[in-house]
C-alpha positions as CSV (number, residue, x, y, z in Angstrom):
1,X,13.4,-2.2,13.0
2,X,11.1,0.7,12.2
3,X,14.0,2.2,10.4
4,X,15.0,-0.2,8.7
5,X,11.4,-0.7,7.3
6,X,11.2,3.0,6.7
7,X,14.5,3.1,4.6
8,X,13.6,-0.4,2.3
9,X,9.9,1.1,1.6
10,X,11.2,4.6,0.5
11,X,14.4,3.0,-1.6
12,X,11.7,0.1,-3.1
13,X,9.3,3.6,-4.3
14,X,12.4,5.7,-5.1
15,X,13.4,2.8,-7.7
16,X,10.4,3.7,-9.7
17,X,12.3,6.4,-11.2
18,X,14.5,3.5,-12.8
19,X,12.0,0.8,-12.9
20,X,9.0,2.9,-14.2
21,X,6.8,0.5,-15.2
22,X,6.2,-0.6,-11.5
23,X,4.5,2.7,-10.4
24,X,1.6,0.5,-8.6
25,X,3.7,-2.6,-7.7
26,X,6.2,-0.8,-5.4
27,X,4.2,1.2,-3.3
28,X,2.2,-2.0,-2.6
29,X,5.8,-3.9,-1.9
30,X,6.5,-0.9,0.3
31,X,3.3,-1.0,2.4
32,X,4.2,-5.1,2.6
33,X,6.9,-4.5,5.3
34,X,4.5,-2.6,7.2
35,X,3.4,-6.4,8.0
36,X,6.0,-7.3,9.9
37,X,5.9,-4.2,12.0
38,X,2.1,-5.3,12.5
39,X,3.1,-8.6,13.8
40,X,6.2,-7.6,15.8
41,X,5.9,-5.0,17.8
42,X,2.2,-3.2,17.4
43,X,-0.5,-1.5,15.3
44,X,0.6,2.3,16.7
45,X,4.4,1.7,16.1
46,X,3.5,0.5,12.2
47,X,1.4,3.7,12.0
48,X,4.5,5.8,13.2
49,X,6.4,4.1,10.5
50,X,3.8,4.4,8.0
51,X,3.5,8.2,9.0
52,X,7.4,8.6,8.7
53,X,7.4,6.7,5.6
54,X,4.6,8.4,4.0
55,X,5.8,12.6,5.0
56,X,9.7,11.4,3.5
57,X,7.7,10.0,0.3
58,X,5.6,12.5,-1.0
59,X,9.5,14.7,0.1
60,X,12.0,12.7,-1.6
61,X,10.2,10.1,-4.2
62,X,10.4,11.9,-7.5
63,X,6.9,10.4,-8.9
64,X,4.1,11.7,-7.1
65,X,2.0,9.1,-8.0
66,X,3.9,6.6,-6.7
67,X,4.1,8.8,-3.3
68,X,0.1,9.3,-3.8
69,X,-0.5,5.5,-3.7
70,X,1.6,5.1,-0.8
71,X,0.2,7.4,1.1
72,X,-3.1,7.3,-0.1
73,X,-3.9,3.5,0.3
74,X,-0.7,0.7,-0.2
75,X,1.1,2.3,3.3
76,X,-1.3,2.0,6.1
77,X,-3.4,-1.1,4.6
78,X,-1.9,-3.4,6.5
79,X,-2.8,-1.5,9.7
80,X,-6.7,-1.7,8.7
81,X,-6.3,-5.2,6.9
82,X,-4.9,-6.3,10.7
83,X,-8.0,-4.6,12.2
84,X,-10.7,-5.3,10.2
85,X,-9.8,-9.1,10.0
86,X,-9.7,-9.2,13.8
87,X,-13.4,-7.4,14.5
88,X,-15.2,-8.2,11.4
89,X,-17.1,-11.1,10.1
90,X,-15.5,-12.2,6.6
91,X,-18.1,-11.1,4.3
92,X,-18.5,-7.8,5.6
93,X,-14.7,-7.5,6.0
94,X,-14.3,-7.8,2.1
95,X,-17.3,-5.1,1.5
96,X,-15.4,-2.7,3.8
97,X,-12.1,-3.7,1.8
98,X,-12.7,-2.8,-1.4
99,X,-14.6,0.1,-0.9
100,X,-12.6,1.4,1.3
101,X,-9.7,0.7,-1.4
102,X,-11.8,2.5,-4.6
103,X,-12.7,5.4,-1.8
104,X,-9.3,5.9,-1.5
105,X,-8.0,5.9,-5.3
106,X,-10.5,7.8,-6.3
107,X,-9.9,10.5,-3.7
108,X,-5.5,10.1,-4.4
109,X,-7.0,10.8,-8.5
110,X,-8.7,13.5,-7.5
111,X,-6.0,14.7,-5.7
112,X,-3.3,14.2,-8.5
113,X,-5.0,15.5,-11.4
114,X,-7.1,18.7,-9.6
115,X,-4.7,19.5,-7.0
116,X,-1.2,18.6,-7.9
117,X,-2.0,18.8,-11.7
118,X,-1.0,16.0,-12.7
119,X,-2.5,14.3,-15.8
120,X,-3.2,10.6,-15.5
121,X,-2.5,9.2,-19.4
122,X,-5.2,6.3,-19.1
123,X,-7.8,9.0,-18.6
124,X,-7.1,11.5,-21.2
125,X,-6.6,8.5,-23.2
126,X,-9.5,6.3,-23.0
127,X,-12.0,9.2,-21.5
128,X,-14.9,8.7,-19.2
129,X,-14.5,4.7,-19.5
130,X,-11.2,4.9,-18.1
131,X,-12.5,5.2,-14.9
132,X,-15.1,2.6,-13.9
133,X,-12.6,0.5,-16.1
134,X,-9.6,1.6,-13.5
135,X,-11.9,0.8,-10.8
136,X,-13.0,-2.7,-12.2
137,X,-9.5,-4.1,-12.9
138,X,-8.1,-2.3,-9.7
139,X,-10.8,-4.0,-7.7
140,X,-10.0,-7.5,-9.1
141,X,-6.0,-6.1,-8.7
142,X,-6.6,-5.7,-4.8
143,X,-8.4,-8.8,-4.2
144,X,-5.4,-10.2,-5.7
145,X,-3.3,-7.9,-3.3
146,X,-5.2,-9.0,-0.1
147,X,-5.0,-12.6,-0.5
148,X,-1.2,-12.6,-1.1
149,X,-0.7,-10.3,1.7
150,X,-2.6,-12.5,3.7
151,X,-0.5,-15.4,2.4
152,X,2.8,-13.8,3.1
153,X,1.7,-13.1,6.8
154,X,0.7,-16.6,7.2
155,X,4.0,-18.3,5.6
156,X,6.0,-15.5,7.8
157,X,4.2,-16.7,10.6
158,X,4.7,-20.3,10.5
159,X,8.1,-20.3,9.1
160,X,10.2,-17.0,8.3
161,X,9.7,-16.0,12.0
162,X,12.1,-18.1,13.9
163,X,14.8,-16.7,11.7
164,X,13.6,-13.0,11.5
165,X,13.9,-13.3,15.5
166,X,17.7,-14.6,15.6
167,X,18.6,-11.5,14.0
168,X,16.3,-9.0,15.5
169,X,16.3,-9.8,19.5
């Protein structure tokens, strides 16, 4: 199953290179199937997958970004979205969420433009707007994000599951 996972996240953030336009949606499809290694086997093996995942993406995906937003954020959030949900009152659970999702894009930015030297066009572009701007309409993006994730898992749950097991005993 972790294979399986692993293959469909990296051929979903490989398609970018034809579907370019979807540099953010993938990776966050790709981290999705995570999910089901969250609710079937454990929280370590999804990690190994994620790991797995993550090392052949930033090796094989030709857009760096797209590998960056895996790796950086989309990959292992449903790890910490399983965790935090489980220990946390709701409230605080959401504080912790988004920060810990603007933390983290800032940082993969920083990373692509200082490091890899990549230039990010919305930046150049717009300046030092861009930024708080990014972090605004990503914010609102990822609140989005959580509550569909959080939707999928529950429909998966209580009726995709049943049929998901026929086929992986």
């Amino acid at each position: 199953m972790g294979g399986i996972v692993s293959a469909l996240s990296l051929v979903l953030m490989i398609s970018v290179a034809v579907i370019p336009f979807l540099t953010y949606a993938l990776p966050a499809v790709a981290g999705v199937l995570i999910v089901f290694i969250v609710v079937e086997i454990d929280k370590k093996w999804a990690f190994g997958v994620f790991s797995a995942v993550a090392i052949l993406a930033f090796l094989l995906v030709p857009d760096k970004e797209v590998a960056m937003m895996y790796i950086a954020f989309f990959g292992y959030y449903p790890i910490i979205k399983a965790l935090l949900e489980s220990k946390l009152p709701v409230a605080l659970g959401w504080v912790i969420k988004i920060l810990l999702f603007n933390v983290t894009m800032v940082a993969a930015y920083l990373v692509l433009i200082y490091l890899m030297g990549i230039e990010v066009d919305e930046i150049t572009e717009y300046g030092a707007i861009a930024v708080p701007m990014l972090l605004g309409a990503g914010s609102v993006t990822f609140v989005a994000y959580d509550i569909a994730l959080t939707r999928i898992i529950s429909i998966y749950l209580l009726k995709w599951r049943k049929y998901f097991k026929r086929y992986f005993k």
